[in-house]
N, C-alpha and C positions, 0 to 999 in steps of 0.2 A: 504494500500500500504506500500509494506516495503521500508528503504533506497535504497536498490539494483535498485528496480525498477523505485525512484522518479529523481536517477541522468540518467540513460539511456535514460529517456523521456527527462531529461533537457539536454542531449549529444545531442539526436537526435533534438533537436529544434534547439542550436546553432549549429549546424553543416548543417541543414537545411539553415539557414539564410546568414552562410559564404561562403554555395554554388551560392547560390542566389546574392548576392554580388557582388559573383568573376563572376558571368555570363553578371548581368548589368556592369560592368566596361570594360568586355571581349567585351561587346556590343559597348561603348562609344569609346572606344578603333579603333577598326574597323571601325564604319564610322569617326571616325577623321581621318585613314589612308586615306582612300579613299575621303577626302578631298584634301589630301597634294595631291595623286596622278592629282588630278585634277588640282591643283595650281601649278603643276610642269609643266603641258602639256600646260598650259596657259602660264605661264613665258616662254617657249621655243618658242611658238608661238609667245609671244610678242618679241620676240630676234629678232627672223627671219624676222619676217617683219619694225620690225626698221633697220635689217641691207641693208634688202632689198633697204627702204625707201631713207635710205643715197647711198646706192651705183647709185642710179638713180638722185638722187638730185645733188651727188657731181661727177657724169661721164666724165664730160666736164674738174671739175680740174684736176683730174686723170690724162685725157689724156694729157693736157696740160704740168702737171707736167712731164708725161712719155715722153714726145716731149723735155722737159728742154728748155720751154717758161714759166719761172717763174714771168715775168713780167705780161700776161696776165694771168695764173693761180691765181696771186692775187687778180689782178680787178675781173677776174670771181666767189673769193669766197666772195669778199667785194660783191656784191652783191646776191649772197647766203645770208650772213649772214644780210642783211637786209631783204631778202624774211624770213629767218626763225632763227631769234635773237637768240630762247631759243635752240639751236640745240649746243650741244657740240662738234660737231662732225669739227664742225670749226676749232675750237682752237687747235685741231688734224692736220688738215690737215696745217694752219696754220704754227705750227711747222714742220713739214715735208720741206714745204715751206722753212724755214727760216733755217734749217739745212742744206736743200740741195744749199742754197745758202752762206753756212759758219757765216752763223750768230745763232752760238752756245749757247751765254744767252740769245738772245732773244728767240731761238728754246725751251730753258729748260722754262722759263719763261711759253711760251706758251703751253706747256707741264703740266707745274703745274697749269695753269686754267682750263686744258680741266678735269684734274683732280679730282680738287675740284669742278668743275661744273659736272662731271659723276664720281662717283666713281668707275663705273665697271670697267674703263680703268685698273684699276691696283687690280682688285678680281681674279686671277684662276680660280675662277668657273663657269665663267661669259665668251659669245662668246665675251663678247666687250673685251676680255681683250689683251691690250698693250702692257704688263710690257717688254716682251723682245726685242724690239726694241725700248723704251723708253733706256732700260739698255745697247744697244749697244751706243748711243749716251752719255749716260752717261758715262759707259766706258771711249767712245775717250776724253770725255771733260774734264774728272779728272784731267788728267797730263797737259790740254792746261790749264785751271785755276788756276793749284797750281804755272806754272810758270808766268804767268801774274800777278797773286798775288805777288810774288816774287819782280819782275818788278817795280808793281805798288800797294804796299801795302793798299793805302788809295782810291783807287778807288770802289767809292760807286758799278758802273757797276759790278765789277768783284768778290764784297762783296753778292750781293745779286741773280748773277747768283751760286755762291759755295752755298748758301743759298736754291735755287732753288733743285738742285743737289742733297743736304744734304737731302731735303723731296721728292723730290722724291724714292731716294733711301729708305726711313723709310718705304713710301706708300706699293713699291712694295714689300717689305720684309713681310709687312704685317703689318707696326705700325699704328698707330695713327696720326693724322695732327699734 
């Protein structure tokens, strides 16, 4: 065998092998997509029927709230939230509650728990997500805090609702706690 003919057999061999290669990885490749698609269609499903889950759980506050019977919408979720403690969906409505009764750090307050207890409230990518009616109240509360602070400089209250305020806004932006 001359040189000519002993590198074309060693061409044809690695080039045999980086075919082969590129096919098993072409293989790995594909069914991992066809994993995700499947982890996608589960996550949606799993969305749905949590939101489901909550809108039938929490119907009675709803409506209450919609009637602006805020006094019984609250007993009605205090007892929710003992039928089902680990449900974040509370500390949502909660706030809602407590906004629409003008009580702004406590609303933000409860806002940042339902937060830290779900983080989808404030993901975009996510059906839970919040963020723009958390931001509407934010909004209104900016100017009502900086002037109370103004007011009342050393009030722990009005320290740790702008505190409130401050992560929520990082949350939905997209920061870190």
């Amino acid at each position: 065998m001359d040189l000519i003919h002993k590198i074309s057999v060693t061409a044809l061999v690695i080039l045999t092998l980086v075919t082969g290669g590129m096919l098993i990885q072409h293989q790995i490749t594909t069914q991992g997509l066809q994993g995700a698609d499947t982890k996608k269609v589960d996550l949606k499903q799993f969305y749905a029927e949590l939101i489901a889950e909550n809108a039938e759980i929490y119907a009675e506050v709803i409506q209450l709230q919609n009637g602006k019977q805020f006094a019984k919408a609250i007993e009605k979720l205090q007892e929710i939230r003992t039928a089902h403690p680990d449900n974040p969906q509370s500390d949502m409505y909660q706030a809602e509650l407590e906004y629409s009764q003008g009580k702004v750090a406590a609303a933000l307050h409860s806002y940042r728990v339902a937060v830290d207890r779900q983080p989808d409230y404030v993901d975009k990518k996510t059906p839970l997500f919040m963020g723009n009616i958390m931001l509407n109240v934010i909004n209104e509360a900016r100017g009502k805090l900086q002037r109370e602070k103004k007011l009342k400089p050393n009030d722990r209250t009005i320290l740790i609702a702008i505190d409130d305020l401050l992560y929520l806004q990082r949350r939905i932006a997209g920061g870190c706690e």
